[in-house]
C-alpha positions, 0 to 999 in steps of 0.5 A: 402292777396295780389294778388302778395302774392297769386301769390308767394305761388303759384309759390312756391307751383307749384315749390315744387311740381315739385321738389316733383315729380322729386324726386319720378321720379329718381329712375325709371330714374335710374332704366330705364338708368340702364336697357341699360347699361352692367353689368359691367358698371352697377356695376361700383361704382360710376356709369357711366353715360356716358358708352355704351347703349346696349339691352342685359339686355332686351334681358336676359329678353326676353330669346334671348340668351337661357334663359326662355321665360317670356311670360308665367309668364306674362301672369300669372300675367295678368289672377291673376290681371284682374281676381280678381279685377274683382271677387273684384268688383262684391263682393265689389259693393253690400256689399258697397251698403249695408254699404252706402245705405240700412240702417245697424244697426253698419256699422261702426264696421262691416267696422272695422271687413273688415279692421282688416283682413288686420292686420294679417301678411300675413306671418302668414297665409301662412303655413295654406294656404300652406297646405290647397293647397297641401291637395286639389292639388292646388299648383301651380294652377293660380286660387288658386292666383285669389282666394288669391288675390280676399280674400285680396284686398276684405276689402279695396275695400269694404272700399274704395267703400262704401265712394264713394257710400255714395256720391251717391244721394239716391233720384236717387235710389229711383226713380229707385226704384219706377219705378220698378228697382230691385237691380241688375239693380239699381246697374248696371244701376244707382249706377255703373255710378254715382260711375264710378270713385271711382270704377276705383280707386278701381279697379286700387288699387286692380290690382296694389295689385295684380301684385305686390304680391311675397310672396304666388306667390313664395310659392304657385307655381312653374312652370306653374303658376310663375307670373312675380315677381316670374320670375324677382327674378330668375335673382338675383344669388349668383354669377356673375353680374346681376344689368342690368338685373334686372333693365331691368326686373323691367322695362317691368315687371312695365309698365302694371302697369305704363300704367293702371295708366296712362290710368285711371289717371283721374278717379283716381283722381276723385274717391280719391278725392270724396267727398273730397268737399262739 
């Protein structure tokens, strides 16, 4: 294969890949353009693209002109999401070890028990959990979302890690072993460093999960501990507009997400591609 032949796939290969990401990219454009918009022209059809830009979609959402404060709700969503990906990973961490490292007899069965937690509907599981919240007066109690939440992204994080750790030279720990480090320290001192990035990853899938989540926030809770999914489908009504509104709830309600994103994106990619050459 030529050099010219190489250099035309990559073009045609960078190019597809731009228009690949514009493509995922509009419907947030859309969404963010929406946000600025007044409901009237927000509803136009087809929409308008040249109308008015106004705050007063953020200013609903912030609760200027009257309506609920989204302050708690966020906050809500912050101590449900940190908390139990931090739960997540304390738990995650050794039982990957355990899966990866320390031999196992059939680990990759017991990785398949994890992951068919996860083929349960969630839906099905709901009434049971409902009941058992209001027997022990846990509704609308945050901790009862850290617990859900750090119960349902504990298989995939398991999953996820014990790859990212089998990439983990066992010489090293081996060392640490005979130089008289106990399993805590190994694991804190030598594993989590060398794992740094799929952890990272990890973390980031578990807190994306649980940020997102509606359906046990909006059955389990009520008023104290409303997340911000929660509050953003208090803004869609029977009646009158509220298209802008909505988008600009969207928005706020997505940019912590979009910010750790962000922040992490490199140790994202590290850690989904660990392993990935050898």
């Amino acid at each position: 294969m030529s050099a010219m032949t190489v250099r035309r796939k990559g073009v045609g290969l960078g190019l597809l890949a731009w228009f690949l990401g514009v493509v995922f990219f509009l419907p947030i454009a859309w969404m963010g353009l929406t946000s600025f918009h007044s409901e009237a022209d927000a509803a136009t059809n087809p929409p308008s693209f040249g109308a008015a830009l106004t705050l007063d979609g953020y200013r609903e959402f912030f609760g200027t002109g009257g309506g609920a404060s989204p302050w708690p709700s966020l906050i809500n969503s912050t101590v449900a999401s940190l908390a139990s990906t931090a739960f997540v990973l304390l738990l995650a961490l050794p039982a990957a070890y355990a899966l990866s490292i320390r031999p196992v007899k059939k680990w990759t069965d017991v990785l398949f028990f994890f992951l068919s937690t996860k083929m349960l509907p969630v839906v099905a599981g709901l009434l049971p959990i409902y009941l058992f919240a209001k027997n022990t007066d846990m509704l609308d109690n945050i901790w009862l979302l850290v617990i859900l939440y750090t119960s349902m992204n504990l298989p995939i994080a398991v999953w996820m890690m014990q790859s990212f750790l089998a990439e983990v030279p066992v010489a090293i720990i081996e060392a640490a072993r005979v130089d008289g480090a106990r399993l805590p320290t190994i694991l804190a001192r030598v594993v989590a460093p060398i794992a740094l990035p799929g952890i990272a990853a990890t973390a980031l899938i578990c807190f994306i999960f649980s940020w997102n989540e509606l359906l046990f926030a909006r059955v389990l809770t009520g008023v104290v501990a409303e997340t911000a999914p929660v509050f953003l489908t208090g803004f869609i009504t029977s009646q009158g507009l509220f298209l802008a509104k909505v988008c600009a709830a969207s928005l706020v309600i997505s940019l912590p997400v979009l910010a750790a994103g962000f922040a992490a994106q490199d140790k994202l990619v590290q850690g989904l591609s660990l392993g990935a050459v050898k």
